[in-house]
Structures are given as structure tokens and as C-alpha cells.
C-alpha positions, 0 to 999 in steps of 0.5 A, spaced: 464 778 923 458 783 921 451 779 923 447 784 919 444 782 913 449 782 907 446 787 902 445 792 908 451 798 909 456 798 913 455 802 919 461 805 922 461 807 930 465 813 932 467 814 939 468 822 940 474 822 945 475 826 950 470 830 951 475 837 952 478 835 946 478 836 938 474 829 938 466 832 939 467 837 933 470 832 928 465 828 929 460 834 927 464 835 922 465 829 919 456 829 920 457 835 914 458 830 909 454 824 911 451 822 904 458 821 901 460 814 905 458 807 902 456 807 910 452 809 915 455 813 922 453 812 927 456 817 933 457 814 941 458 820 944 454 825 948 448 828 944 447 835 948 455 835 948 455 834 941 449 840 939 453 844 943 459 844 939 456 845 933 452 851 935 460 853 938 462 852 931 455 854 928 455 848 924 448 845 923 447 838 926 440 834 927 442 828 933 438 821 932 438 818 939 437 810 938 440 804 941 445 799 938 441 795 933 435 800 932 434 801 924 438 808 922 434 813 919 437 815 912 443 818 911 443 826 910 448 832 911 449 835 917 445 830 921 448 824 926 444 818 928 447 817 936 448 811 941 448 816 947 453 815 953 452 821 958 458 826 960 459 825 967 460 833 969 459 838 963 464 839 959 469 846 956 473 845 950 480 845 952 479 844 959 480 837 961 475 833 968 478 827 970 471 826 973 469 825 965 474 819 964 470 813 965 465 816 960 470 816 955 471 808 957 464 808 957 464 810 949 469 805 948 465 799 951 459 800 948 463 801 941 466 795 942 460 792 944 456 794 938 461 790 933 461 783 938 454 784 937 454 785 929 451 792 930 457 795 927 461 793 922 467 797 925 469 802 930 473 808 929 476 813 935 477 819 936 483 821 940 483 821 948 487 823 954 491 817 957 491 822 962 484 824 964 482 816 964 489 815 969 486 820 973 479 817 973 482 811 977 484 807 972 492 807 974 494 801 969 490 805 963 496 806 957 492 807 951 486 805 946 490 799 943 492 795 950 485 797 952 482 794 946 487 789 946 484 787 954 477 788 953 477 783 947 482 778 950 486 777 946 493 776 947 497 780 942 495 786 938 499 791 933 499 797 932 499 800 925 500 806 922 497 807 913 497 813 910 498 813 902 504 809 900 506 808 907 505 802 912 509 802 918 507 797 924 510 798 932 512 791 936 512 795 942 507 800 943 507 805 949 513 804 954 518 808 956 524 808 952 528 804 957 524 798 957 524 798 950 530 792 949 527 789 954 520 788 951 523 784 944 523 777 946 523 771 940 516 770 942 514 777 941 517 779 935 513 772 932 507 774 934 507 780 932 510 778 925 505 773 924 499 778 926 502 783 921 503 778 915 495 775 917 492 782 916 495 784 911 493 780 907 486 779 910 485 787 910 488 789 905 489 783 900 497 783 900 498 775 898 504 774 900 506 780 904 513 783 904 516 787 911 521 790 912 524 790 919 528 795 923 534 794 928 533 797 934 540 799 935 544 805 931 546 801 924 542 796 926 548 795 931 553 795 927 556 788 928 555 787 935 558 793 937 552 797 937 548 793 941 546 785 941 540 785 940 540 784 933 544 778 933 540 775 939 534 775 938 531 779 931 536 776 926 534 768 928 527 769 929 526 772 923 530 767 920 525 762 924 519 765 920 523 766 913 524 758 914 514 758 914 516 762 908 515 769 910 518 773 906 521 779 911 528 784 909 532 786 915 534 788 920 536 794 916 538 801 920 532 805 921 536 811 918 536 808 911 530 804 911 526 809 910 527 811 903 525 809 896 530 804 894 529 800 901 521 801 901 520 799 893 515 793 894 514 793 901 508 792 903 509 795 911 515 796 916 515 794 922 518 799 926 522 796 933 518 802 938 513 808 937 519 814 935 522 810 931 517 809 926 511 814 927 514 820 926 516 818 919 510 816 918 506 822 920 512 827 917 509 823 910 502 823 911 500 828 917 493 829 917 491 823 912 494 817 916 490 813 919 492 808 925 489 801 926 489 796 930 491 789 928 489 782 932 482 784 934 476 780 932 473 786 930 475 792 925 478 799 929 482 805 926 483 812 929 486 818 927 493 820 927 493 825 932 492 827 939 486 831 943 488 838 940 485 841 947 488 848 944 484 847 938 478 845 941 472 850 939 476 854 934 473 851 929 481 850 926 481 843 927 482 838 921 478 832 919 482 829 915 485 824 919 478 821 921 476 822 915 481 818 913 480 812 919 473 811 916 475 810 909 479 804 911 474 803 917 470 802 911 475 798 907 477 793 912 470 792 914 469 789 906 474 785 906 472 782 912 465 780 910 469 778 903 
């Protein structure tokens, strides 16, 4: 929870990402409208990084280098107040350096760090390359969410994906296809599930939420004949959880689940893997879809997309995903302090 004085706005850190990337621009982007948020932005970045994209771009940007926890100057179009965190190598739109990985961790820490302190009241994400953080030295890296998840420590957390009219949450995140099966336990479902109904009705002021599970299998597995893993392990625990009064559908086929008929009153589906629910979602809300993390002590959204390294610079890029994550950044931030 915020510890700044109630009557205060909110003020919502943004992490640009990797620095080759589309992150830095969106951020000079998103300056261009700072006086329509009921918030204050603040950007961690790389100020001279940040200048220079918007000289690229021929945008104008005025920078405001401060610490977490310094007052804020008003906020005006086309300038950015900065919590600075310094590239390790310069960096060229497109051209990703490995060398500049702890320095996209680096943003995360200090964000993060800002919201335990109550010097944020969220945190919103640029994209960043698994890749380059990898390469930097940090072998067992695997995305934003786990990374959260660890430096929070917190056991479990959810990803979940909103656009308008839309909801889908993951119980397994970033693994390999083949060890998906594996990875949905009873114990994991549980705590998904319950994680899920939680903020669901903390963020989002779902009373008694309604979700809509998918089967892993084709046909949910038909049976048994396509897979067990609905008869053994998704069926009795949500039936477990139906018996504390959750209010769950399925497991239902994922080819059908997403249609009217199946989603009319559903308050968000959670999906068994990564594929199976998100390029539903991105077909429905590309660009206007925001992805949050449920489970943390603290408010985090991003956007819905990837680094666009062949975007970066060219002034194509869209802003609408991280103009989306703000908005229920700045939602979800509300409903917190509620």
C-alpha cells in the first residue's frame, strides 16, 4: 500500500525495457500526453538515452532527473520526470548489447523498490529481451513475471492478460511445451485459482468472481481418451474449490471456450499454458490489451507486446498497449488504497 498521503496522485513508475528496443520511444511518447493522467509518471530509464530517441523521433522531451521520493514538478506535456539508472554501453535502436542486461534488471529493482517504499503506487513495463538479461549472466532469467515473483518473494503469482471485454490468466507461464503437463499439480491449479478470485475482486471489484477453466487437452480429452489430465488432477480440484464457493465452468475445450455463448458472464478464463489463451486474447485486443501480474504486494501491469527491435527509431511504433497498462496501473492503484 501507497504511503503517501492519500489526497496526493498517484504516481506510476515506468521502466523502459531494453534499451535497442521500442520501450524508450513509448515512454517519450506517452510524455507527449502527460497532462491527460489523474497520475504522475514518472519514468526509470536512462535520461540521455531517453533525449536522444526523442531527438530521433523529433519529438520534444524536457527530463527531470530526481530520486524516489523527491516531490514531482507538475505534470506538462512533452516533459518527464526521471528516476535515472545509467546504460551500461550506449545503446542503438535495433541493435541489442548483452552488455546492457543488468541495467534493464537494474530499472526493475529500483521500480520495484519505489512501490515497497510507497514512492510509487505502481509499476508499469516496457518490453524487455529475455535474451539479452540471459546473456548478461543471469542464466535462470525467464521474464519479467518470475522475476517479480522472486525479488518480491512471493510463492506464486499469475499472469493475466485484459483487454476490453476480455480476461484471460495463465497456470503455467514461460516453459516449453513439453513441460507443461508436468507443471499442473492440484496445489498449483489451487493456488492459482484462488490468487485469481482474490484480485479479481480486490482490483477489479468482481464480488463473487466467475471463471471459466480450460482443459489441457484437445476436447478438454474427450473422456479420457485424449489425455487424463483432466479427469486427474483439473476436475477434482476445481470441484475442491467449487465446494469453498468459488464459482468455476469447466474444464471446457479451449476451441469452444472462446466464444459468446461460453464467455456471457465470465469474468476471466484461465488458460492451462501461454499459447493456449494469449493469441485469443492479443487476436481480440491487439495493441489495446494490457498484461498484469497477480499475487504481488505490489501493482504491476505491462503491455502486450515485444521489443519491436525493428520498429525502434522509426517512429512506427504504437503506444497504445502502455497507454493501456497505465490506465489499469492507475485503476488497480485506486482499488488498492480503497
Amino acid at each position: 500500500m501507497n504511503r503517501r498521503e492519500e489526497t496526493a496522485p498517484d504516481i506510476i513508475a515506468l521502466t523502459a525495457g531494453e534499451p535497442a528496443g521500442i520501450g524508450p520511444e513509448l515512454l517519450v511518447m506517452l510524455a507527449g500526453q502527460a497532462e491527460a493522467f489523474p497520475a504522475q509518471l514518472v519514468a526509470v530509464a536512462d535520461p540521455a538515452l531517453l533525449v536522444s530517441r526523442a531527438r530521433l523521433l523529433g519529438l520534444p522531451l524536457v527530463v527531470h532527473e530526481l530520486a524516489p521520493g523527491d516531490p514531482l514538478p507538475p505534470a506538462r506535456n512533452g516533459e518527464l520526470a526521471v528516476w535515472p539508472v545509467p546504460l551500461a554501453v550506449p545503446s542503438e535502436p535495433g541493435v541489442i548489447d548483452a552488455r546492457n542486461g543488468d541495467h534493464v534488471l537494474a530499472m526493475l529493482d529500483v521500480a520495484i523498490a519505489a512501490c515497497q517504499a510507497g514512492h510509487a503506487s505502481a509499476m508499469v513495463t516496457a518490453p524487455l529481451s529475455k535474451a539479452a538479461v540471459i546473456e548478461a549472466g543471469h542464466a535462470g532469467f525467464t521474464g519479467h513475471t518470475e522475476y517479480l515473483r522472486d525479488v518480491c518473494g512471493v510463492e506464486e503469482v499469475v499472469m493475466m492478460l485484459a483487454c476490453p471485454g476480455l480476461r484471460v490468466a495463465l497456470a503455467t507461464t514461460h516453459l516449453p511445451l513439453r513441460e507443461v503437463a508436468d507443471a499442473i499439480t492440484p496445489e498449483g491449479l489451487t493456488r492459482v485459482m484462488k490468487i485469481l478470485a482474490k484480485d479479481l475482486t480486490r482490483y477489479f471489484g468482481c464480488a463473487a468472481p466467475r471463471i471459466a477453466v480450460c482443459g489441457l487437452n484437445p476436447h478438454a480429452g474427450e473422456g479420457g481418451h485424449l489425455g487424463h489430465e483432466e479427469i486427474e488432477v483439473i476436475s477434482p480440484t476445481l470441484d475442491a474449490l467449487r465446494a469453498t464457493g468459488m464459482q468455476l465452468d469447466g474444464p471446457l475445450p479451449a476451441d469452444t471456450l472462446f466464444t459468446p455463448r461460453h464467455l456471457e458472464g465470465v469474468d476471466a478464463v484461465l488458460a492451462m499454458y501461454h499459447d493456449q489463451g494469449l493469441p485469443v486474447l492479443k487476436y481480440a485486443g491487439f495493441g489495446e490489451a494490457a498484461n498484469i501480474t497477480l499475487g504481488l504486494p505490489i501493482v504491476r501491469t505491462s503491455v502486450d507486446h515485444g521489443t519491436a527491435l525493428d520498429l525502434a527509431g522509426s517512429g512506427r511504433a504504437d503506444v497504445g498497449s502502455l497507454l493501456q497498462a497505465v490506465r489499469v496501473a492507475i485503476e488497480m492503484a485506486a482499488a488498492a488504497r480503497a
